[in-house]
MARROKOL-251827 format. One record per atom (N, C-alpha, C, O): x, y, z; residue number from 0. Coordinates in nm, 4 decimals, m for minus. Example, Ala and Ser with C-alpha at 12.3 -4.5 7.8 and 13.67 -1.06 7.14 Angstrom:
<sites>
       c1       c2       c3 seq
   1.3190  m0.5690   0.7800   0
   1.2300  m0.4500   0.7800   0
   1.3200  m0.3300   0.7800   0
   1.4236  m0.3319   0.8465   0
   1.2850  m0.2250   0.7080   1
   1.3670  m0.1060   0.7140   1
   1.2900   0.0030   0.7870   1
   1.3409   0.1138   0.8039   1
</sites>
This chain:
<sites>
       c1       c2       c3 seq
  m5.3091  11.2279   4.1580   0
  m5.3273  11.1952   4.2974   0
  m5.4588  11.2567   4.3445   0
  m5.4863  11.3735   4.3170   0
  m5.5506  11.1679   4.4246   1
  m5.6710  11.2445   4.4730   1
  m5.6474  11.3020   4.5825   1
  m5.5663  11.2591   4.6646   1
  m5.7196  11.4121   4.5971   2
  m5.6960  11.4962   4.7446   2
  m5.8484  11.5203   4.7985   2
  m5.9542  11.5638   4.7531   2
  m5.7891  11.4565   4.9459   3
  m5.8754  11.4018   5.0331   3
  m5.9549  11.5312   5.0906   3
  m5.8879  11.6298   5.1214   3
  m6.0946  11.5334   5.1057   4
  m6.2033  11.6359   5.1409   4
  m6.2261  11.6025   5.2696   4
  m6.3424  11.6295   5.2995   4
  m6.1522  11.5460   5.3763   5
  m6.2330  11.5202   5.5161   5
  m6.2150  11.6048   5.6218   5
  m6.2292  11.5685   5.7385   5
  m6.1711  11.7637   5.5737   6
  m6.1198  11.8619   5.6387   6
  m6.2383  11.9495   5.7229   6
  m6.3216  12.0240   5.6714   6
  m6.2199  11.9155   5.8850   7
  m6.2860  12.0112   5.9437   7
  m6.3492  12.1616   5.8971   7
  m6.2612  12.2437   5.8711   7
  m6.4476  12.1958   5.8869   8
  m6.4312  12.3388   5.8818   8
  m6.5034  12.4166   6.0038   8
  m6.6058  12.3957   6.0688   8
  m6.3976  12.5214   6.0049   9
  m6.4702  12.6523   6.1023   9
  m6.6230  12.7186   6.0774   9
  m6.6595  12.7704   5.9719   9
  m6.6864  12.7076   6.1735  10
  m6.8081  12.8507   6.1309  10
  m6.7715  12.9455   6.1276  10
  m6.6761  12.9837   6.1953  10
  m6.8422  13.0225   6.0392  11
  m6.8279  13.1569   5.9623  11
  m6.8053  13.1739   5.8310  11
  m6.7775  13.0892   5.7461  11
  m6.8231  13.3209   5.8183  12
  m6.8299  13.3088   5.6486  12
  m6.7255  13.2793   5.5646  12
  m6.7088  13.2322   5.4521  12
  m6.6576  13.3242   5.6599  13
  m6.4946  13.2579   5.4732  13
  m6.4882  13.1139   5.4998  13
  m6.4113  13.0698   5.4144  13
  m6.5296  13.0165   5.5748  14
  m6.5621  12.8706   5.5810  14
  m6.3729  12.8242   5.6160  14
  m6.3250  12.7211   5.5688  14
  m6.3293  12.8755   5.6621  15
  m6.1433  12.8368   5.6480  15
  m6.1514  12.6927   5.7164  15
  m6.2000  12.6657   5.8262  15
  m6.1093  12.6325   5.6516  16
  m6.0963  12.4685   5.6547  16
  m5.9691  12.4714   5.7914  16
  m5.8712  12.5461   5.7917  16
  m5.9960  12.3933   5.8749  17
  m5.9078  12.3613   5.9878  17
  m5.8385  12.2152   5.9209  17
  m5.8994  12.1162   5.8805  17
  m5.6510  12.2458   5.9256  18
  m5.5558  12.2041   5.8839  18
  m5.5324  12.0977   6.0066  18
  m5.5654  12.1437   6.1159  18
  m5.4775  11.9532   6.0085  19
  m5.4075  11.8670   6.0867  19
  m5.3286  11.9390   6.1866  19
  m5.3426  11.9113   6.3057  19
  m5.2117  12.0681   6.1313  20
  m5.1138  12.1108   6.2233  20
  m5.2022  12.2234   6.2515  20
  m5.1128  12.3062   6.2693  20
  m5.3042  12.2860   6.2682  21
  m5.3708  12.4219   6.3177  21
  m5.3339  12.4322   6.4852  21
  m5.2994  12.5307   6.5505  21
  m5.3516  12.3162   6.5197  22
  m5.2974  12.3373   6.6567  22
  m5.1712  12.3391   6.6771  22
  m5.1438  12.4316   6.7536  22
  m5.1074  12.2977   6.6542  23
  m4.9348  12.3466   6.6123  23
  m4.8689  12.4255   6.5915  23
  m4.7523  12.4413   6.6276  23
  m4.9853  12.5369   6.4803  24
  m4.9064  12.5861   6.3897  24
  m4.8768  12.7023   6.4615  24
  m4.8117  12.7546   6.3709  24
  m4.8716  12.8013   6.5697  25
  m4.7355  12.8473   6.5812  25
  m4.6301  12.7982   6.6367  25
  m4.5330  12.8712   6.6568  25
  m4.6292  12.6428   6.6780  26
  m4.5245  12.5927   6.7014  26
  m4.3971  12.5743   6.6305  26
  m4.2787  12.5618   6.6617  26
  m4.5014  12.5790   6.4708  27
  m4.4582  12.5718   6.3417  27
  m4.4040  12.6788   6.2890  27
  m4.2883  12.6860   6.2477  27
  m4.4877  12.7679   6.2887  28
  m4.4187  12.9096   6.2324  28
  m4.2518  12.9118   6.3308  28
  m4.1429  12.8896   6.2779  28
  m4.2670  12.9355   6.4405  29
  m4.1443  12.9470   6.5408  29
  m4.0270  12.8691   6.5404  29
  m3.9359  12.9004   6.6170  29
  m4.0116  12.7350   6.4364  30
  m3.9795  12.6477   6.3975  30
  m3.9146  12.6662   6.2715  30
  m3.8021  12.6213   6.2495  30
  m4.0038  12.7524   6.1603  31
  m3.9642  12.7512   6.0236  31
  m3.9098  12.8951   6.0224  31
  m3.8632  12.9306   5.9141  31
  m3.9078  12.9655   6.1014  32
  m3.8369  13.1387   6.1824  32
  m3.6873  13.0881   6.1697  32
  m3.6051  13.1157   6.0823  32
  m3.6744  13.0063   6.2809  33
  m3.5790  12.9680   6.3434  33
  m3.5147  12.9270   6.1973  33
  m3.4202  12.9989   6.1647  33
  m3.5391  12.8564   6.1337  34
  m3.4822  12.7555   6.0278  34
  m3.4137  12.8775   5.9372  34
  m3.2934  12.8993   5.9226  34
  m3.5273  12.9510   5.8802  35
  m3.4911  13.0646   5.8012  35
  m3.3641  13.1510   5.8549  35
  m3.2697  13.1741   5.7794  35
  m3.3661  13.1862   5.9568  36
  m3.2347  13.2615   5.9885  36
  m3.0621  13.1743   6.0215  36
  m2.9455  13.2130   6.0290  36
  m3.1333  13.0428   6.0332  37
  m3.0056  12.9369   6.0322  37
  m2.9736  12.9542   5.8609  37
  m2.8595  12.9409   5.8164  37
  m3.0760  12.9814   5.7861  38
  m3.0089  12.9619   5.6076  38
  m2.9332  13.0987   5.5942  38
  m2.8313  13.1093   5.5258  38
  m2.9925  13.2086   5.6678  39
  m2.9587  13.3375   5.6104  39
  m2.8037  13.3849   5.6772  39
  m2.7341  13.4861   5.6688  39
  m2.7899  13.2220   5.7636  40
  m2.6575  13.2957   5.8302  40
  m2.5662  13.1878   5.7503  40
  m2.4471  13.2118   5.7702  40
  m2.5805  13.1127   5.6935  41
  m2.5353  13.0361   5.6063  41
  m2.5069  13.1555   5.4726  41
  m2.3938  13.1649   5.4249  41
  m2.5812  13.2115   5.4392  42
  m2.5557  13.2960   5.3042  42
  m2.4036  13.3874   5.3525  42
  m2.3017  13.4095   5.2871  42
  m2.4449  13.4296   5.5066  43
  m2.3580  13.4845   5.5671  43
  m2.2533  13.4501   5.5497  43
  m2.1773  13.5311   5.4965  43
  m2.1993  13.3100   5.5879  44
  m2.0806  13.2467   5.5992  44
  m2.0402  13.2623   5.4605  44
  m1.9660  13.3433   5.4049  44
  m2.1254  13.1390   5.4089  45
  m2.0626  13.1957   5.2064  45
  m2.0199  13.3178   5.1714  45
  m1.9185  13.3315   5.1030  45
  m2.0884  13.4149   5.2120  46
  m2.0513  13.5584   5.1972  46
  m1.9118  13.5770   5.2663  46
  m1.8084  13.5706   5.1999  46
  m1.9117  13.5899   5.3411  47
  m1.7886  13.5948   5.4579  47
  m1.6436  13.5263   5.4252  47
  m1.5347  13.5561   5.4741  47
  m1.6726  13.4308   5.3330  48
  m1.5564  13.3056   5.3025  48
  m1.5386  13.2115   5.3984  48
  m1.4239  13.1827   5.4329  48
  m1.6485  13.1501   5.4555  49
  m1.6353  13.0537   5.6184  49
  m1.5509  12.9341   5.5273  49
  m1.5403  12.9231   5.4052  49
  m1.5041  12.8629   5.6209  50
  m1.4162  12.7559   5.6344  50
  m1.5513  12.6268   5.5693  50
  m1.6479  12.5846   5.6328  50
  m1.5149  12.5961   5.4432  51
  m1.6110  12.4991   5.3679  51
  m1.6896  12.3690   5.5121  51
  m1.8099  12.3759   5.5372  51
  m1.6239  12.2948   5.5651  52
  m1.7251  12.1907   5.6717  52
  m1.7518  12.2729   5.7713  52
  m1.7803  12.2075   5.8717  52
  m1.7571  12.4357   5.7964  53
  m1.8464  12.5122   5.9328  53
  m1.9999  12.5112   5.7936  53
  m2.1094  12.4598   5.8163  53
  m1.9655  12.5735   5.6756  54
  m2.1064  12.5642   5.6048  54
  m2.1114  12.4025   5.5974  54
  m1.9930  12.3715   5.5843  54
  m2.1610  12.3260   5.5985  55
  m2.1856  12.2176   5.5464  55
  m2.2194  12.1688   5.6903  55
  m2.3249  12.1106   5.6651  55
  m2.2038  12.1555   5.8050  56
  m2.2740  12.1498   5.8803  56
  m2.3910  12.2577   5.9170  56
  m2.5063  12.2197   5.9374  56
  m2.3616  12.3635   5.9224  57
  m2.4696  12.4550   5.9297  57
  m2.5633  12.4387   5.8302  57
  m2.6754  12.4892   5.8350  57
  m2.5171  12.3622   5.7297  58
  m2.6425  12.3417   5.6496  58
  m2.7070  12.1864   5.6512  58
  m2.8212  12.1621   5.6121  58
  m2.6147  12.0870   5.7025  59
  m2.6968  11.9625   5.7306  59
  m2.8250  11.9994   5.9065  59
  m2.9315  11.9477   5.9400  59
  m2.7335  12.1147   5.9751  60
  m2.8119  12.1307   6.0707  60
  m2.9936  12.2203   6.0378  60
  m3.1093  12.2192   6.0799  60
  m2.9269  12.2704   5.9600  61
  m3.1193  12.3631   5.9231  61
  m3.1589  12.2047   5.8028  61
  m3.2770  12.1810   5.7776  61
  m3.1083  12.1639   5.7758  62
  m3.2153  12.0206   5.6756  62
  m3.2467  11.9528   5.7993  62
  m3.3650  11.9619   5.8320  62
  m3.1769  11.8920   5.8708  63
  m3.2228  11.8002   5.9945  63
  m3.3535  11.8867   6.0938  63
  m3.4421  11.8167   6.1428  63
  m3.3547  12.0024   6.1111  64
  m3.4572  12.0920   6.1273  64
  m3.5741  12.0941   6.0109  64
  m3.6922  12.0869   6.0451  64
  m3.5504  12.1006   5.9224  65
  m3.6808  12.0774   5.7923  65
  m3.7331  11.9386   5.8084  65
  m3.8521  11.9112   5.7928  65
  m3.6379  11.8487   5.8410  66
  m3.7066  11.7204   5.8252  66
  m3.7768  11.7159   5.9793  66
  m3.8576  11.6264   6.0040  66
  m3.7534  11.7838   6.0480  67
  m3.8390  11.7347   6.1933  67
  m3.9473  11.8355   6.1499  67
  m4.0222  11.7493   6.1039  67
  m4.0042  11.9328   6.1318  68
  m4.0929  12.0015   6.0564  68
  m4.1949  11.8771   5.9878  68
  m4.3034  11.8305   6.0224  68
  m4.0884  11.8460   5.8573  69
  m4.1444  11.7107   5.8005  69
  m4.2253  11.6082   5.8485  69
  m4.3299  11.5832   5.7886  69
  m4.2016  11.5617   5.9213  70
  m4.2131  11.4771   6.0318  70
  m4.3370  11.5145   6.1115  70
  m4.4347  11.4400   6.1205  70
  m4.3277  11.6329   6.1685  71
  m4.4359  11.6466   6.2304  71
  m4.5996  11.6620   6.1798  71
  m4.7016  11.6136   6.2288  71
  m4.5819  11.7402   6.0743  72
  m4.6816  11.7646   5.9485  72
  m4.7273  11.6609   5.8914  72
  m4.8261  11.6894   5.8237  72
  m4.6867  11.5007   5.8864  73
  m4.6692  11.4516   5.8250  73
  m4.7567  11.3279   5.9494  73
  m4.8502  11.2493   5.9342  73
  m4.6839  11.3575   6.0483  74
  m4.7589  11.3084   6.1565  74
  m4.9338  11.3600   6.2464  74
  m4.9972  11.2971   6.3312  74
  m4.9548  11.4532   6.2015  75
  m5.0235  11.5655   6.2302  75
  m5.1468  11.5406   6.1659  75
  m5.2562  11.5382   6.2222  75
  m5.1139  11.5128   5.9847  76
  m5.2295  11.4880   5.8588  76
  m5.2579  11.3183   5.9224  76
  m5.3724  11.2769   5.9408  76
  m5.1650  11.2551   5.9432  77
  m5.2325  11.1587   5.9860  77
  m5.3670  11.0974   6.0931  77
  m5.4531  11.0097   6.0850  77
  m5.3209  11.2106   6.2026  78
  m5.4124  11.2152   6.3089  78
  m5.5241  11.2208   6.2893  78
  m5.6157  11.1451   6.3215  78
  m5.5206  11.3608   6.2057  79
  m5.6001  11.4637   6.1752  79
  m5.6859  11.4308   6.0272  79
  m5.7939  11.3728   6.0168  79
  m5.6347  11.4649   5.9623  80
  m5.7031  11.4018   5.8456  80
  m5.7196  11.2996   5.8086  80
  m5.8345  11.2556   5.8055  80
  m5.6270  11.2337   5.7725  81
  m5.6656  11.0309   5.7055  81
  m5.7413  10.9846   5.8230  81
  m5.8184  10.8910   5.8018  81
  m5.7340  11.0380   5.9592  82
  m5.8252  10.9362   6.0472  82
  m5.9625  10.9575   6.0074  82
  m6.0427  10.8664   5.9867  82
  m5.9933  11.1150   5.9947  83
  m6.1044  11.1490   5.9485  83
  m6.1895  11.1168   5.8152  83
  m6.3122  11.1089   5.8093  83
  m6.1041  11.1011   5.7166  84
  m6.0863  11.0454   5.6100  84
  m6.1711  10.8747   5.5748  84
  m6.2448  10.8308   5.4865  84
  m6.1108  10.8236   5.6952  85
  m6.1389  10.6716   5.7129  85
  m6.2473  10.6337   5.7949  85
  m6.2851  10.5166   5.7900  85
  m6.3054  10.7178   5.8727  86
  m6.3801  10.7483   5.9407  86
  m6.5272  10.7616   5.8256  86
  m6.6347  10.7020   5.8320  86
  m6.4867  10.8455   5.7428  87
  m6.5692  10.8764   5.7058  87
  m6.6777  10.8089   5.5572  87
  m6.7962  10.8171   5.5252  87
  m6.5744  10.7550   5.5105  88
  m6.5888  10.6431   5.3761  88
  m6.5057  10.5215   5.3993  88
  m6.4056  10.5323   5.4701  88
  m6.5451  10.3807   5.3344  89
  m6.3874  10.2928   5.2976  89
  m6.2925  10.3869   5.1547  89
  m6.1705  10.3803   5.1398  89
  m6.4018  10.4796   5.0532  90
  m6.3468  10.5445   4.9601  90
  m6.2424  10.6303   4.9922  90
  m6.1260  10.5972   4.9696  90
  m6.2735  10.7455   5.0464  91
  m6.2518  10.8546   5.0980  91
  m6.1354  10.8230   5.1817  91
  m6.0349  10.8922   5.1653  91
  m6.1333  10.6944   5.3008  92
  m5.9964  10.6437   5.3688  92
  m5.9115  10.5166   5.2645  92
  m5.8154  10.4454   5.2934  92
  m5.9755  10.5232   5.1632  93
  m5.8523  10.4483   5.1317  93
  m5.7406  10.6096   4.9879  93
  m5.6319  10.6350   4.9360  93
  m5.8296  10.6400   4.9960  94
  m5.7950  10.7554   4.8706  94
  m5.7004  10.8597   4.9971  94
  m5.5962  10.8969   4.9431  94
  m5.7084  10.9011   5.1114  95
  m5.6327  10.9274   5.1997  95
  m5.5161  10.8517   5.2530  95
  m5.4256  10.9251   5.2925  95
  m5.4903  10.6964   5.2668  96
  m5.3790  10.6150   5.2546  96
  m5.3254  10.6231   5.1483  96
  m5.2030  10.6334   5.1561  96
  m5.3821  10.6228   5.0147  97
  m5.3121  10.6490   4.9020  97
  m5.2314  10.7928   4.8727  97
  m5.1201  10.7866   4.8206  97
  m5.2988  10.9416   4.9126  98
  m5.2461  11.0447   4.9199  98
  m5.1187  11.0263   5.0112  98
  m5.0159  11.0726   4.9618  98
  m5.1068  10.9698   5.1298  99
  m4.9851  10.9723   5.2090  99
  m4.9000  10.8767   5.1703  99
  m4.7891  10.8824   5.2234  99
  m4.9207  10.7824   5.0864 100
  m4.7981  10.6593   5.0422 100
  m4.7339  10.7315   4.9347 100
  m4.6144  10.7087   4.9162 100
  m4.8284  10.8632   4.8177 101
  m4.7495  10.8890   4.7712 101
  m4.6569  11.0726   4.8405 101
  m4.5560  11.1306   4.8003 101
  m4.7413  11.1009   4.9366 102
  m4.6148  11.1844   5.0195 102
  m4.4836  11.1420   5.0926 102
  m4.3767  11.1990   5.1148 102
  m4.5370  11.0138   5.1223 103
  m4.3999  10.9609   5.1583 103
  m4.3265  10.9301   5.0791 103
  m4.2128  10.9640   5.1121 103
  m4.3326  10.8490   4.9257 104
  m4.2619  10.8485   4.8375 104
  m4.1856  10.9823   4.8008 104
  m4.0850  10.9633   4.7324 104
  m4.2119  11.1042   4.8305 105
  m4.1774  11.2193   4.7272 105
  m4.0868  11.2324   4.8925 105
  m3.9697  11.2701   4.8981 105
  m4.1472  11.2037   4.9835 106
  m4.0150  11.2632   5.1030 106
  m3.9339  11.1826   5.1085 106
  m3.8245  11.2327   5.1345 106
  m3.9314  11.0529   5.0939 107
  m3.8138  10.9610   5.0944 107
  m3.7435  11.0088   4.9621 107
  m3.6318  10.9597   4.9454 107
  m3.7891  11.0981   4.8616 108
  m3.6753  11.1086   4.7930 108
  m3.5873  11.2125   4.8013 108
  m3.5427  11.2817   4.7098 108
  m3.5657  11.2179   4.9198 109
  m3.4741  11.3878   4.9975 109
  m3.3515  11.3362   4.9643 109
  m3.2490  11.3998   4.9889 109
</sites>
């Protein structure tokens, strides 16, 4: 799979490439926080001996949380990168449609 170079970068010396979700991303972190302590209370329950469908929702509820994560990131590179991408070459934007047909393939296989 080719991976697409149409990534903003910051001035200064470590050159840190600005990401699709950078503006997001502590929306994101606060998001994948949240998620993490929904799993760790899940270990809890297992631990605990919870009643088998209280885990099994608590755990379709933190995946339905990963996939809106998903989703957004996913929505985000689009904006953000493949526009830039396409913008910038027909090469470069079609090699960026191709990178996301095959991310979506690998997420549709959840």
């Amino acid at each position: 799979m080719t991976t697409v170079t149409s990534e903003a970068v910051l001035p200064g010396a470590a050159q840190r490439r600005v990401r699709g979700y950078a503006s997001g991303k502590a929306d994101y972190l606060v998001r994948l926080r949240k998620i993490e302590g929904q799993v760790r209370g899940v270990q809890r329950m297992i631990e605990s001996d919870s009643w088998c469908p209280d885990v099994v929702v608590q755990i379709a509820s933190a995946t339905r949380a990963l996939q809106e994560v998903v989703v957004g990131l996913v929505s985000d590179h689009l904006r953000h990168c493949v526009m830039a991408a396409t913008k910038s070459s027909d090469d470069n934007g079609q090699a960026a449609l191709d990178e996301v047909a095959g991310l979506i393939r690998q997420v549709a296989r959840l």
